[in-house]
Structure formats: C-alpha cells, structure tokens
TISE-834043 format. One line per field, with one value per residue: residue in one letter; z, y, x of N, C-alpha, C in turn; residue number from 1. Coordinates in Angstrom, 2 decimals. Layout:
REM residues N
code: A:... $
nc3: Z:... $
nc2: Y:... $
nc1: X:... $
cac3: Z:... $
cac2: Y:... $
cac1: X:... $
cc3: Z:... $
cc2: Y:... $
cc1: X:... $
pos: NUM:... $
END
This chain:
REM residues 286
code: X:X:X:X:X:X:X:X:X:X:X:X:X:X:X:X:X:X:X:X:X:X:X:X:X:X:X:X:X:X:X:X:X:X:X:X:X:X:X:X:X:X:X:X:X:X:X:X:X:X:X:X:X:X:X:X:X:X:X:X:X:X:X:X:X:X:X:X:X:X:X:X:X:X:X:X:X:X:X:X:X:X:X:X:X:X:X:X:X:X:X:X:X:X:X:X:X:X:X:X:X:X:X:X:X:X:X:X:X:X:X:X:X:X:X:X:X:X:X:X:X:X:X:X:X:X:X:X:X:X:X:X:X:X:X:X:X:X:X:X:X:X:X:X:X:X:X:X:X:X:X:X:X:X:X:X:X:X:X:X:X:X:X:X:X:X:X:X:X:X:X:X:X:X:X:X:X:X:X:X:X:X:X:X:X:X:X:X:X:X:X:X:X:X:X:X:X:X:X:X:X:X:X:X:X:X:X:X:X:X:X:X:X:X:X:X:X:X:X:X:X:X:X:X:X:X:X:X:X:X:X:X:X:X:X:X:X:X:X:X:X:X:X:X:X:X:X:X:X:X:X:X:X:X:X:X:X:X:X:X:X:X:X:X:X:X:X:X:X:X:X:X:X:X:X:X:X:X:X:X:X:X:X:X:X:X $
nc3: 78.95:77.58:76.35:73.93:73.40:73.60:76.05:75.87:76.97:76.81:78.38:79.64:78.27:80.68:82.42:82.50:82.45:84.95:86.56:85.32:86.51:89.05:88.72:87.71:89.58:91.64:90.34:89.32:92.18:93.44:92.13:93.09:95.30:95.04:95.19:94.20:93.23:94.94:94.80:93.04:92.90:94.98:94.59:96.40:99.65:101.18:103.94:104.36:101.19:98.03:95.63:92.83:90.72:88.19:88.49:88.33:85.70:83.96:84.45:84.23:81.73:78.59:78.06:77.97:80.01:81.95:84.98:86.86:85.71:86.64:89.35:90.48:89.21:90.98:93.30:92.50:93.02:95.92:97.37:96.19:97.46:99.79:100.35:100.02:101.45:103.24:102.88:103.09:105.47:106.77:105.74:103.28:100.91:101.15:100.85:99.44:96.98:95.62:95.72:93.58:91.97:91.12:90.08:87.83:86.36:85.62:83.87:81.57:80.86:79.58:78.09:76.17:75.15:74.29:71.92:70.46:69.85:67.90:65.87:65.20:62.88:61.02:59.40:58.93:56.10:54.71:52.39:49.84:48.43:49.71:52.09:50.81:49.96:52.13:52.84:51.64:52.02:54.49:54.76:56.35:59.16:59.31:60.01:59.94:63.44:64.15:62.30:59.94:58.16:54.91:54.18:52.29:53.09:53.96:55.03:56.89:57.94:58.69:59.17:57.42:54.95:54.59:53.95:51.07:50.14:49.85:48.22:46.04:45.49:44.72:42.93:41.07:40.99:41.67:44.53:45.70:44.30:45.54:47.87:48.11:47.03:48.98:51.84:55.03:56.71:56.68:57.29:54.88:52.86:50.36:50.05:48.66:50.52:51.48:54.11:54.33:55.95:58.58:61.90:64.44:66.82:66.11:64.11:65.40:65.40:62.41:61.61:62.83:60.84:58.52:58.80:57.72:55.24:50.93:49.82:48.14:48.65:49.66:52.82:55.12:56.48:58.99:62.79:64.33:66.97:65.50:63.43:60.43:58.93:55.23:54.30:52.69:51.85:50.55:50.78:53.10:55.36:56.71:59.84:59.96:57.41:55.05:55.78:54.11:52.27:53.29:55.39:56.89:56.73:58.31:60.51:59.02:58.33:60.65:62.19:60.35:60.46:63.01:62.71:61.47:62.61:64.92:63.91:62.65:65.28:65.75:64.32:65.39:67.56:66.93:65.66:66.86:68.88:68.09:69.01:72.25:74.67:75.79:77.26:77.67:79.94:79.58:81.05:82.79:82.10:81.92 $
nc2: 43.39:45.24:44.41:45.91:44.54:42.98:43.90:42.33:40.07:36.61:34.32:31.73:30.04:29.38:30.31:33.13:32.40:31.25:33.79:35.24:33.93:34.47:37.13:37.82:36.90:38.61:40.78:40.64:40.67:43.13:45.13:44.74:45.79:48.18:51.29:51.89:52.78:53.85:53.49:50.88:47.49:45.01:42.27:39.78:39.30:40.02:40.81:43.79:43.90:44.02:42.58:43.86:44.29:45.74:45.09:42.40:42.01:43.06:41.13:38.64:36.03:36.06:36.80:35.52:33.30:30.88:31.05:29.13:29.16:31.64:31.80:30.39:31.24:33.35:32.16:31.27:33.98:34.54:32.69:32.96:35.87:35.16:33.49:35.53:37.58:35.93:35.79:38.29:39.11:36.92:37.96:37.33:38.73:40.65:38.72:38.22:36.36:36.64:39.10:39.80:38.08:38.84:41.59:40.56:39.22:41.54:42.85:41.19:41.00:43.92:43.91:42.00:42.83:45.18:43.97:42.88:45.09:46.41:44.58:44.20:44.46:43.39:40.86:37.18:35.83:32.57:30.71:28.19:26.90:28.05:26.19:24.27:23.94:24.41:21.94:20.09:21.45:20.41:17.93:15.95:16.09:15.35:12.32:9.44:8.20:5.32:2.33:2.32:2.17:2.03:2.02:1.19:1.01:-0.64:0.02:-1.79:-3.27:-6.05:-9.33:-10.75:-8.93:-8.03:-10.36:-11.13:-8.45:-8.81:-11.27:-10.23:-8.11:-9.53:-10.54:-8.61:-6.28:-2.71:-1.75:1.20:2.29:0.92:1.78:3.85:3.70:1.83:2.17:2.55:4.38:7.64:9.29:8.30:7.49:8.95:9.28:6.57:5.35:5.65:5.47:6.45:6.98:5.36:4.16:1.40:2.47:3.39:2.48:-0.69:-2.65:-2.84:-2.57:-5.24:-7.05:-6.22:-7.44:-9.80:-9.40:-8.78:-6.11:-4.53:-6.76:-8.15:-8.29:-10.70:-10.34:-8.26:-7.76:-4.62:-2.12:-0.74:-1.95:-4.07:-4.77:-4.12:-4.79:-3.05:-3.07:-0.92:0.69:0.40:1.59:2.25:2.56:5.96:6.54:9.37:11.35:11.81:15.34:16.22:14.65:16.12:18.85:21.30:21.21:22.10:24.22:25.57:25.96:27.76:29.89:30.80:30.87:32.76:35.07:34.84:35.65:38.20:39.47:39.81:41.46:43.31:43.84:44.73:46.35:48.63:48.60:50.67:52.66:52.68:52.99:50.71:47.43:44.60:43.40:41.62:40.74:39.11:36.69:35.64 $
nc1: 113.53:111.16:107.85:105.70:101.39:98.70:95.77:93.98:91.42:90.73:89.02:88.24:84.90:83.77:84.51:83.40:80.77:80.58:80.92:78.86:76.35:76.44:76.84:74.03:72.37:72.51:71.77:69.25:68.54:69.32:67.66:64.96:65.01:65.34:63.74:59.92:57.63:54.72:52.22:52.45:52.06:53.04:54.09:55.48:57.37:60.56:61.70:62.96:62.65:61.03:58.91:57.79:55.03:55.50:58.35:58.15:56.96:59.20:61.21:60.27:60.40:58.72:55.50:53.32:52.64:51.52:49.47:50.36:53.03:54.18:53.83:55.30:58.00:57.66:58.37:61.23:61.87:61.94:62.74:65.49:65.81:65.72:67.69:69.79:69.67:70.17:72.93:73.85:73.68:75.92:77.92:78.70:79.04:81.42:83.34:86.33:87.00:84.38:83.45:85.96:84.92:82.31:83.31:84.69:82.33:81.00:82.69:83.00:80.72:80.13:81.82:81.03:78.44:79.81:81.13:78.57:77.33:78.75:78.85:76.53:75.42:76.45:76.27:77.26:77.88:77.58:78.09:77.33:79.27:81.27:81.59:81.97:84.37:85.90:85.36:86.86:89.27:90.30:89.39:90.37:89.59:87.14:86.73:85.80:84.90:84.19:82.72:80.43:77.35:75.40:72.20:69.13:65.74:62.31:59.24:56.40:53.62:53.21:54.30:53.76:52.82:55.71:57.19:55.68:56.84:59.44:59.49:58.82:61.29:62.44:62.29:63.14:61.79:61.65:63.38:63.40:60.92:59.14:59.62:58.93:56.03:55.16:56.14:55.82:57.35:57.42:59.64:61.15:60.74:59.89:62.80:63.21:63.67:66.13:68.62:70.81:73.75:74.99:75.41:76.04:74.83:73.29:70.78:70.09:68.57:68.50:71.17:72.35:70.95:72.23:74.38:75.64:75.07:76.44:77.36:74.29:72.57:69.81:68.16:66.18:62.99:62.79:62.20:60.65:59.89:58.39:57.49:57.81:60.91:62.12:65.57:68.13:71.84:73.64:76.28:79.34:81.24:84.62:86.11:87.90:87.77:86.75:83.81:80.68:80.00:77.38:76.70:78.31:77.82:76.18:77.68:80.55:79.80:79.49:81.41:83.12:81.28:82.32:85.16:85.83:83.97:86.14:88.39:87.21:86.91:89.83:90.78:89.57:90.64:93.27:93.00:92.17:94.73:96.12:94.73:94.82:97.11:99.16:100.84:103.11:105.47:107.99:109.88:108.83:108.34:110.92 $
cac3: 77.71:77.66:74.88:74.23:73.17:73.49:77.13:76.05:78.11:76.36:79.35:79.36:78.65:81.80:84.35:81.98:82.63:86.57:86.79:85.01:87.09:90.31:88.69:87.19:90.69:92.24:89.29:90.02:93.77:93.61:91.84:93.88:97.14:94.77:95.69:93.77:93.26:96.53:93.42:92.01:93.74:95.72:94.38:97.19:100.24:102.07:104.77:103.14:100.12:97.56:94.25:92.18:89.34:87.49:88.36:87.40:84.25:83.32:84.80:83.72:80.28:78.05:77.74:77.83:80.70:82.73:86.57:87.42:85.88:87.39:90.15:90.02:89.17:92.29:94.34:93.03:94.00:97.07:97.68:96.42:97.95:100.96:100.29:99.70:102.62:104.37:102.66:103.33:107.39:106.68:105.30:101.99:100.35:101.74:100.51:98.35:95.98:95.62:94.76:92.46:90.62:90.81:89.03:86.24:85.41:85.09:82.89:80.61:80.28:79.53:76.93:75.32:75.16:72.98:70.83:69.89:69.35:67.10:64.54:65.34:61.57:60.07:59.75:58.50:55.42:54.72:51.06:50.02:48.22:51.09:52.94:50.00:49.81:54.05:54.10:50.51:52.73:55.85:54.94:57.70:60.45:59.48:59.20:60.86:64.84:63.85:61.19:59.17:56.91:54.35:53.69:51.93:54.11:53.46:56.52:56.59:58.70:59.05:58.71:55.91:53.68:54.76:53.04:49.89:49.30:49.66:47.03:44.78:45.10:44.63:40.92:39.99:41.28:41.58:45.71:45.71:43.87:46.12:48.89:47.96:46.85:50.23:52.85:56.13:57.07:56.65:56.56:53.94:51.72:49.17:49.45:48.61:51.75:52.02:55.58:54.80:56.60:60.10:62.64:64.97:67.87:65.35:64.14:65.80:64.58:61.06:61.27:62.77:59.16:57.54:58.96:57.14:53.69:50.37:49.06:47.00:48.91:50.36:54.29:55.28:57.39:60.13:63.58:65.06:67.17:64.44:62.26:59.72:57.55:54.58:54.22:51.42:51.78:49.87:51.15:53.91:55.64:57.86:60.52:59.53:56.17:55.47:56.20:53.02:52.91:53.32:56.39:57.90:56.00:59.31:61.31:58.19:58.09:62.26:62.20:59.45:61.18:64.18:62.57:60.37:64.07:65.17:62.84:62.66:66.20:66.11:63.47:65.94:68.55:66.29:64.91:68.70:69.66:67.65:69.81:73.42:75.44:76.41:77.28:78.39:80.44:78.84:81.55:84.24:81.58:81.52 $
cac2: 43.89:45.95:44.64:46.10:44.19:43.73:43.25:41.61:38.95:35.66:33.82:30.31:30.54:28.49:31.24:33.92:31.73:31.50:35.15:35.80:33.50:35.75:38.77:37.51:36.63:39.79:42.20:40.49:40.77:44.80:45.61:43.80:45.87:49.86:52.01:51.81:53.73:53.47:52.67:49.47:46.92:44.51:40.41:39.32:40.34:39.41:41.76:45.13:43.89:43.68:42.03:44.56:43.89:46.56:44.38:41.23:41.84:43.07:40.50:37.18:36.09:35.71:37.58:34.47:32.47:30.96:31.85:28.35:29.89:32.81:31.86:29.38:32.47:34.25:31.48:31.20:35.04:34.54:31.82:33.77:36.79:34.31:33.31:36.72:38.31:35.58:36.11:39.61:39.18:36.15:39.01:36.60:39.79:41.26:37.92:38.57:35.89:36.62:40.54:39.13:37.20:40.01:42.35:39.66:39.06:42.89:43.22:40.46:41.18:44.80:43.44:41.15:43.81:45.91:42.91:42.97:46.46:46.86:43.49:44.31:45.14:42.67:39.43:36.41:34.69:31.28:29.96:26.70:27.12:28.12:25.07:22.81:24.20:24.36:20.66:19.53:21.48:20.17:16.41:15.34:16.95:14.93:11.34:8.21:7.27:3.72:1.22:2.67:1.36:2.98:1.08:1.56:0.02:-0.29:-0.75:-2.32:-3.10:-7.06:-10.23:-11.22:-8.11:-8.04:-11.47:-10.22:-7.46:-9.62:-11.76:-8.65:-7.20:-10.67:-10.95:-7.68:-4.80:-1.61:-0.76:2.95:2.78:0.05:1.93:5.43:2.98:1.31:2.43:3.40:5.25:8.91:10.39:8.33:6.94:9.38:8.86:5.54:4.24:5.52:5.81:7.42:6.45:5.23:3.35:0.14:2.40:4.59:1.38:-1.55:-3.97:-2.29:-2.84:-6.93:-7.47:-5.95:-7.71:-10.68:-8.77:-7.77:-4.71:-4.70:-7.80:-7.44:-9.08:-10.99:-9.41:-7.61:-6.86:-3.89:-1.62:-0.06:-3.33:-5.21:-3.99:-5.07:-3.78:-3.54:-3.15:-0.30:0.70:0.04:2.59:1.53:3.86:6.51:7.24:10.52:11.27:12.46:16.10:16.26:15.23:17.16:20.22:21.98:21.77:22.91:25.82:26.58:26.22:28.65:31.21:30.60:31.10:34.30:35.78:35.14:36.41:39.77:39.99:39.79:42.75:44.50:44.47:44.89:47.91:49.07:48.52:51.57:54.00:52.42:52.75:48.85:46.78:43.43:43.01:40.30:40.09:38.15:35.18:35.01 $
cac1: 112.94:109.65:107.49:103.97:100.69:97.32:95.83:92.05:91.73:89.90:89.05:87.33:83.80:83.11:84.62:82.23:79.54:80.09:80.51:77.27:75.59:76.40:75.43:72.45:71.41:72.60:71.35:67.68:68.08:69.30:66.56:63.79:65.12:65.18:62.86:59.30:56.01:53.68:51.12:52.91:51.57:54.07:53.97:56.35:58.32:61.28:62.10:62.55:63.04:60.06:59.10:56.36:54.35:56.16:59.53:57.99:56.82:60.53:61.84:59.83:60.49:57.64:54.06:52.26:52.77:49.77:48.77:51.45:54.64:54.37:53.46:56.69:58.89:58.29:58.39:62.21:63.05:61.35:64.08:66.78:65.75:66.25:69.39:70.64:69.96:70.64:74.22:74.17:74.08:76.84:79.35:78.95:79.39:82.77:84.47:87.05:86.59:82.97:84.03:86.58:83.56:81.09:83.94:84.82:81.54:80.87:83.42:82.79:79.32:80.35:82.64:79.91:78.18:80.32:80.85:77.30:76.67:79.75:79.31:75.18:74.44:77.98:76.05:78.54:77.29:78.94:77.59:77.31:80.38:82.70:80.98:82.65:85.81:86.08:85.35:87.94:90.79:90.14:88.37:90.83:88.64:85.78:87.07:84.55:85.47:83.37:82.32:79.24:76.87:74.31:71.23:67.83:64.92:60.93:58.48:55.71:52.86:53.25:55.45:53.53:53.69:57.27:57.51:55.89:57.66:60.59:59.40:58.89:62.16:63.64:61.78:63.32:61.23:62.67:63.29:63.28:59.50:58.65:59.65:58.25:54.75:54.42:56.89:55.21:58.32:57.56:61.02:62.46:59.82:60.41:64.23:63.52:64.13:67.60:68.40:72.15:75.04:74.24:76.68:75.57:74.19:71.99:69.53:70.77:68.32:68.62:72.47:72.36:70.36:73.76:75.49:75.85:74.94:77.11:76.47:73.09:71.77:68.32:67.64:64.98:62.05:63.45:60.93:61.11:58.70:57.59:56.82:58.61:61.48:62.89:66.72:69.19:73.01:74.08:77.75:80.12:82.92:85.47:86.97:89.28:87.24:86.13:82.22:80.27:79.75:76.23:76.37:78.79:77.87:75.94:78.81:81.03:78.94:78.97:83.16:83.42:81.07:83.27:86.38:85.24:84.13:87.34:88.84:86.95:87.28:91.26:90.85:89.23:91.67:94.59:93.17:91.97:95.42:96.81:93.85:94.76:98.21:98.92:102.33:103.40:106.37:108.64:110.63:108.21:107.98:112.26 $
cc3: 77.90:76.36:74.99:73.64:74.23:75.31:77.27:76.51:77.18:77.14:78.20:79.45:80.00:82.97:83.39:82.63:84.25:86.81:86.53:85.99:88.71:89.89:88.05:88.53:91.72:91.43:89.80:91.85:93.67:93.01:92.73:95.23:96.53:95.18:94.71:93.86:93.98:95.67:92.99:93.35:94.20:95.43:95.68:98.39:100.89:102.53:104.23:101.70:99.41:96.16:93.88:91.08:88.42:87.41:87.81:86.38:83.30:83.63:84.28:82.14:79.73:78.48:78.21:78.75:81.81:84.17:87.32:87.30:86.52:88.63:90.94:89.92:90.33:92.90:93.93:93.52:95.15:97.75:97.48:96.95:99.06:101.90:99.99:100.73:103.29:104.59:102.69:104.50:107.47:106.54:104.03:101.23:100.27:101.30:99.16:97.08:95.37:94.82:93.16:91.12:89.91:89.56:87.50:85.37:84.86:83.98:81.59:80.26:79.16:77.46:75.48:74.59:73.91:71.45:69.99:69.35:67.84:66.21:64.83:63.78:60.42:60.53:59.04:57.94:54.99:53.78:51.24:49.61:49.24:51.53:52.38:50.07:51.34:53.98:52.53:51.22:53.76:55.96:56.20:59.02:60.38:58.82:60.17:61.83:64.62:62.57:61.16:58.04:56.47:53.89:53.18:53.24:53.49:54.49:56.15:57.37:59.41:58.45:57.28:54.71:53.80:53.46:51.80:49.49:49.01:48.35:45.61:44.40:44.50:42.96:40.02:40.27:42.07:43.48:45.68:45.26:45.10:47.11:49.11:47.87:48.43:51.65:53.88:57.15:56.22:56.25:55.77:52.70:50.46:48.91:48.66:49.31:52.31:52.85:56.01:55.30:58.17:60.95:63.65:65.91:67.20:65.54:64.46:65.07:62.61:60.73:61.45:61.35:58.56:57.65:58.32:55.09:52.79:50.42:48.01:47.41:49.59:51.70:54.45:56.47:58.74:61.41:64.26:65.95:66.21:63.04:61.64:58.71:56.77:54.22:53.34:51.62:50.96:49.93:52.22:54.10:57.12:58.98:59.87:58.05:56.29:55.45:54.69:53.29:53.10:54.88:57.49:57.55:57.38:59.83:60.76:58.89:59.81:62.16:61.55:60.01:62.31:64.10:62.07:61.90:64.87:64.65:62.75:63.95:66.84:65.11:64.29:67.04:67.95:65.96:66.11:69.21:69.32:68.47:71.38:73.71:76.27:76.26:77.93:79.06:80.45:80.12:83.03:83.44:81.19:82.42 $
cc2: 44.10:44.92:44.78:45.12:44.27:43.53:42.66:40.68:38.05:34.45:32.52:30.75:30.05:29.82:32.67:33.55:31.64:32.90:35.41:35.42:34.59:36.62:38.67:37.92:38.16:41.26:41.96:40.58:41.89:45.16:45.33:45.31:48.18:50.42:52.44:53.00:52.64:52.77:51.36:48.56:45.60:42.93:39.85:40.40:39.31:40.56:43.46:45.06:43.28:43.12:43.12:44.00:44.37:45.71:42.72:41.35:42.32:42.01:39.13:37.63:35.59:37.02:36.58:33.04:32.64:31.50:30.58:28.71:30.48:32.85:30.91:30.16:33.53:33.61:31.09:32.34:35.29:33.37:32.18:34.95:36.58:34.18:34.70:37.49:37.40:35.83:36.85:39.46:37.83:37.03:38.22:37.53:40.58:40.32:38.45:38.01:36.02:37.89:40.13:38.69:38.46:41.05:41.84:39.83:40.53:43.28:42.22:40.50:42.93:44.92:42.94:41.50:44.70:45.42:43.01:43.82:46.67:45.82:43.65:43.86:44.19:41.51:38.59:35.34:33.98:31.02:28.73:26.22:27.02:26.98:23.80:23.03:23.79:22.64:20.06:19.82:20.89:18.68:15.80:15.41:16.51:13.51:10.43:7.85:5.77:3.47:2.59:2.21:2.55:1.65:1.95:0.89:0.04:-1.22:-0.74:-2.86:-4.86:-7.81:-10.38:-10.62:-8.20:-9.46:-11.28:-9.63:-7.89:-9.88:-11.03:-8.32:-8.81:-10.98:-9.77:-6.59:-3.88:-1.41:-0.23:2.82:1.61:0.78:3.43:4.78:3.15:1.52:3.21:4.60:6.75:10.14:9.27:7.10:7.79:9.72:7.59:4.46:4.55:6.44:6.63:6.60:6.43:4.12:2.65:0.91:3.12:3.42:0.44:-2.92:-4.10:-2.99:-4.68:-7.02:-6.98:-6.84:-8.90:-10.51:-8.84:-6.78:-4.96:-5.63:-7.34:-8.68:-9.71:-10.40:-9.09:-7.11:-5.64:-3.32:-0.77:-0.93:-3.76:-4.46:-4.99:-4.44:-3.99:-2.82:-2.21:0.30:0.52:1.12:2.42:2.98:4.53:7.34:8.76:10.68:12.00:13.89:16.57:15.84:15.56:18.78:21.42:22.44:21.90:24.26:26.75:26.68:27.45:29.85:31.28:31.33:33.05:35.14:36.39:36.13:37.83:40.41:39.90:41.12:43.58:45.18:44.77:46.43:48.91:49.42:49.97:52.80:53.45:52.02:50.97:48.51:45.42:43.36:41.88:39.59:38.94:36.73:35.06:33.94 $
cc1: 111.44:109.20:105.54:103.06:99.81:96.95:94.31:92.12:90.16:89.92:88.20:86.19:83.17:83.44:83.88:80.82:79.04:79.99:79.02:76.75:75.64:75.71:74.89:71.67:71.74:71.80:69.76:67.34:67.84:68.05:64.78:64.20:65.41:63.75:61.32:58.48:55.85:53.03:51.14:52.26:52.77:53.33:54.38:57.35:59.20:62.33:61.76:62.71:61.38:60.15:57.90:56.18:55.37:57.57:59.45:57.79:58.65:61.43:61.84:59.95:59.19:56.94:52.98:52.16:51.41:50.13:50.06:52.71:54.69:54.68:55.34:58.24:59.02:58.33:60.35:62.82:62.54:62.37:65.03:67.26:66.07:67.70:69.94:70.65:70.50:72.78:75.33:74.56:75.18:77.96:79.74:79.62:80.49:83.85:85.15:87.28:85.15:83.18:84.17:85.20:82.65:81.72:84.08:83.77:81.02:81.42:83.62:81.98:79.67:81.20:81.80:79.22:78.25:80.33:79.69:76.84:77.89:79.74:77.38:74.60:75.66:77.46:77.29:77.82:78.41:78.16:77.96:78.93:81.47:82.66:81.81:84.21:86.41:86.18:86.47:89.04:91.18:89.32:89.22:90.54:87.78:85.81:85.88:85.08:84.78:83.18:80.76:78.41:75.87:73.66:70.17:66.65:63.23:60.09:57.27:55.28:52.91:54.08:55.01:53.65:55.02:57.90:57.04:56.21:58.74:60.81:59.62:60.04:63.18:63.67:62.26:62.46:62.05:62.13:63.09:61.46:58.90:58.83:58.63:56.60:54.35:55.21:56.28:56.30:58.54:58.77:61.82:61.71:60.03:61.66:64.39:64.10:65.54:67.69:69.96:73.20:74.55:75.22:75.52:74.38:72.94:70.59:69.43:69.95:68.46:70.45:72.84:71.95:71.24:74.96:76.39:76.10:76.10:76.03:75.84:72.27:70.26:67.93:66.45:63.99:62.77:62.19:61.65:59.69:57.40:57.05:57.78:59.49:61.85:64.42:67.68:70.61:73.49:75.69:78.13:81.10:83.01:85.86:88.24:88.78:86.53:84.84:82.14:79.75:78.58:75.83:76.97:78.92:77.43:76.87:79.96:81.05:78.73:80.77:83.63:82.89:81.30:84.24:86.15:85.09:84.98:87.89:88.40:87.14:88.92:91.43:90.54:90.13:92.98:94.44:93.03:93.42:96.20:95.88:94.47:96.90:98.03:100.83:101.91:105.32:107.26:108.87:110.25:108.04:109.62:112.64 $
pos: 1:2:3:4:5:6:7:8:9:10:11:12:13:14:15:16:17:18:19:20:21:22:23:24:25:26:27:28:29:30:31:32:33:34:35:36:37:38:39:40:41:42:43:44:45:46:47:48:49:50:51:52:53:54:55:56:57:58:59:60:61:62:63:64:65:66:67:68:69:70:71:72:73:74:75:76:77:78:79:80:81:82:83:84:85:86:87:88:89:90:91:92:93:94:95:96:97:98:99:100:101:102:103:104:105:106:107:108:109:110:111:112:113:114:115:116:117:118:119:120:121:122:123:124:125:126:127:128:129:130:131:132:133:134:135:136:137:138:139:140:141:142:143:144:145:146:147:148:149:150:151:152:153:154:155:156:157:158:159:160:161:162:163:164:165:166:167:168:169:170:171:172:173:174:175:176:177:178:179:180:181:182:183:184:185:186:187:188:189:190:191:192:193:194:195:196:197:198:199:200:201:202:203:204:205:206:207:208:209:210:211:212:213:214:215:216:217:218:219:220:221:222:223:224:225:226:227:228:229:230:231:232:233:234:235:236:237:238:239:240:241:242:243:244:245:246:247:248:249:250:251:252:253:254:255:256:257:258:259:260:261:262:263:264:265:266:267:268:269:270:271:272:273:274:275:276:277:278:279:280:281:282:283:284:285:286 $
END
C-alpha cells in the first residue's frame, strides 16, 4: 500500500546545531580564501588564504569592540584557517560523513530561513488571559518536585536591632510596615518582606529558622552574610501541590508561544502539501 504524506523532516535540534556548526566554520573559511580588491587591505594570512578588513568588519559582531577583541577574533580564524587547510590536504573534505553534515546543515539553515521570512510580520501574542486559562487546564504540569515554604523576612544591620525588632513585632506591630520602614533588603522591602515561595536550597539559613515554626510565628535573629534577619512563617506546600500561578506564569507564557508556533507551522505544511507532489511508502514499515 502506497500512502502519500508530508516529507518535512523535524530533526533534533542537536544534529541542526552540529550541522551549523560546520558550516558556520566553513562559510567563514570560503569567504576568507574569495578573491578581494588589491585595495582592501589584508588583517591575516594563511597560505593563500586571506582575512581583509572589508571581511572582518562583516564578519565580527558588534561596532564597538576595543583593539583586544579584535584582535582575539582574528587570532581564532587564523587558527581555523589552520585547521582548515590543514583538513583540506588530510582529504577531511571528501569524507562522506562530513559531506553528509555540510548538506544537512545547508538545508536546515535554508529551511530556517524560510520559516522566518514567512511568519516575519505574524508575531504570537499570548495575553494574560490565555496565560490563566493555559495554566487552570494544565495545573498538573506545574505541580512542586520538593517541600516549599513562603515566608516574610526583615534584615537588618545587627544582632541587636534584630532583637528589637523582635520585641516590636512580638507587642503587636504590623511586619509588612516594619519591614517596608526598616528592611535593608531592597527587593522585598516594599513587599513587606515577602520572599514568595522558596524551597530549602533557595535560602537555606532562611528555611532552618522555619523549620521549627507554625504558620504566623516569627524566628529569632537569624545571621547571615548579609546581617540579621527576622523571619515569619507564612505557608507551607508539600510535594505534589500545584505552584501558584505567578510564578509559573513566564514559562506559561513561553509553552503557549511554543505550542501556537507549532501549531502554525503544521498549518503550513498541511496547506504546502496540496502545492508539492510527496508520498510515503507504507510498505517498508510492514
């Protein structure tokens, strides 16, 4: 049994990735060894093969690199220019797996290519919306591998304030203003100290001072390198629970413009497939 479909080939990005790497290094050799203006002035040589100004500046990335990059940049195609001839008079070149590579990556770049030019101007907005819905259908995709705790915290420059503020929060003063007041901790002084959901290896000395806690209790001075905390117990989640979506909203929001990608690029070959003669041959998988 004949049966037709598609024949796009969605390799691993890893054998994309070695291809390129060949003809990266072959696309910057060939060019190094074409034929220039007498005028251009010649950076580097190895044998007949030259580096010009004119080829460096297309070649190095940036505008703004000092007299050491540069200098750094031709010293590696002056090494690969090395290795390439030397690869040439090896018959490196004639190998047939080497070919093989050189072709792949041609044709995956080629591909990549098209990709780009043809979704160029079809960006893929994901709202906040989608973002909520994506993670309500799917909370099972984003459950806790570990124990987690959420605490408040409020740092502070020595044991001894540490021990007053103690006192403070012990008589009934409000954390959160106490922490936003005097909290030398920058990112979370005007949370009120709250440090989120954070597992053992995140704050480790932050989490020992939980460890004994309920929820709502407040620790006694804690050292760290950064001075003295004081830390309060706010919830607990076990493994297996689902993460809050706040903070797995990012990588929500990269899955979705993943999938959507997909997705437009299975439209494309579906609809492709009705312009292009294509088959598969059942009968080599009976």
């Amino acid at each position: 049994m004949i049966c037709w479909n598609n024949c796009y080939d969605r390799r691993p990005m890893t054998n994309w990735r070695t291809g390129v790497g060949v003809l990266s290094l072959v696309t910057l050799l060939v060019s190094s060894c074409e034929s220039t203006d007498q005028t251009d002035p010649v950076v580097a040589r190895v044998d007949d093969a030259t580096l010009t100004v004119t080829t460096l500046a297309d070649q190095i990335p940036g505008t703004d690199l000092g007299s050491q990059e540069r200098r750094a940049y031709v010293e590696r195609w002056l090494q690969q220019e090395i290795l390439y001839q030397e690869a040439l008079d090896q018959g490196v070149a004639e190998n047939a797996f080497v070919r093989r590579l050189i072709e792949q990556a041609t044709r995956d770049l080629v591909v990549a290519a098209y990709i780009d030019e043809t979704f160029e101007n079809a960006s893929i907005d994901v709202t906040d919306q989608d973002v909520g819905n994506q993670f309500h259908l799917n909370s099972d995709r984003y459950t806790r591998d570990e124990p987690e705790i959420r605490a408040q915290h409020i740092l502070v420059g020595s044991q001894r304030d540490a021990n007053s503020l103690r006192q403070a929060l012990q008589r009934g003063e409000s954390f959160e203003e106490k922490a936003r007041d005097i909290s030398l901790d920058l990112d979370t002084h005007a949370l009120g100290g709250d440090l989120g959901f954070f597992t053992a290896d995140a704050h480790p000395e932050l989490w020992e001072a939980c460890a004994n806690l309920s929820v709502g209790q407040i620790s006694h001075p804690v050292s760290s390198e950064r001075g003295y905390h004081i830390v309060r117990l706010v919830e607990r989640k076990e493994p297996g629970t689902v993460k809050e979506l706040g903070d797995v909203a990012e990588r929500v929001r990269i899955e979705l413009i993943r999938e959507r990608h997909l997705q437009r690029l299975d439209d494309l070959i579906t609809r492709l497939k009705d312009e292009h003669s294509w088959q598969i041959d059942e009968t080599h998988f009976e």
